[in-house]
C-alpha positions, 0 to 999 in steps of 0.5 A, spaced: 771 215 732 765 219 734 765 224 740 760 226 743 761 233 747 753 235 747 748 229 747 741 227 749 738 220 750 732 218 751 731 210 752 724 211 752 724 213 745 729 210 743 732 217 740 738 219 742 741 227 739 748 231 739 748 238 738 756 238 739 760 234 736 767 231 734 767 227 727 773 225 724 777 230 728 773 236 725 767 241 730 760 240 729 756 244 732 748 245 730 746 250 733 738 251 734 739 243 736 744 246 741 738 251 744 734 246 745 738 242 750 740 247 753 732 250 754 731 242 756 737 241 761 735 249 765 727 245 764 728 240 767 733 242 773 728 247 774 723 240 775 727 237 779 729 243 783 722 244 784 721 237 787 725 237 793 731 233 789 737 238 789 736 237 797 737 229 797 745 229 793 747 235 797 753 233 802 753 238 806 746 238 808 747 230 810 752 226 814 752 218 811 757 216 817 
C-alpha cells in the first residue's frame, strides 16, 4: 500500500509526482523533487492570490445566509 504524503497531479498531462511518501512502511522523501513542489505551491498561490481568489473563500468576508 502506498501513501501519499506529498503529491502532485496533473490530469492534463497525465502525470502525477510524490515527493514524500510512505512505501511498505518505510519514508521516502526525494528531496530536489520536494523543492519543487513546494516552489510551485508558493507559485501558484501567489497566482491565484493575485487573481482576486483568496478573497471568494474567505468566510469572514461573506454572509451565505
Amino acid at each position: 500500500m502506498r501513501r501519499f504524503t506529498q503529491y502532485w497531479r496533473n490530469d492534463y498531462v497525465g502525470a502525477e509526482e510524490w515527493s514524500r511518501t510512505v512505501v511498505r512502511d518505510h519514508y521516502i522523501h526525494l528531496i530536489a523533487l520536494h523543492i519543487q513542489h513546494k516552489r510551485f505551491a508558493e507559485l501558484w498561490d501567489r497566482n491565484l492570490r493575485s487573481q482576486g481568489f483568496a478573497e471568494v473563500f474567505d468566510p469572514q468576508k461573506h454572509n451565505r445566509g
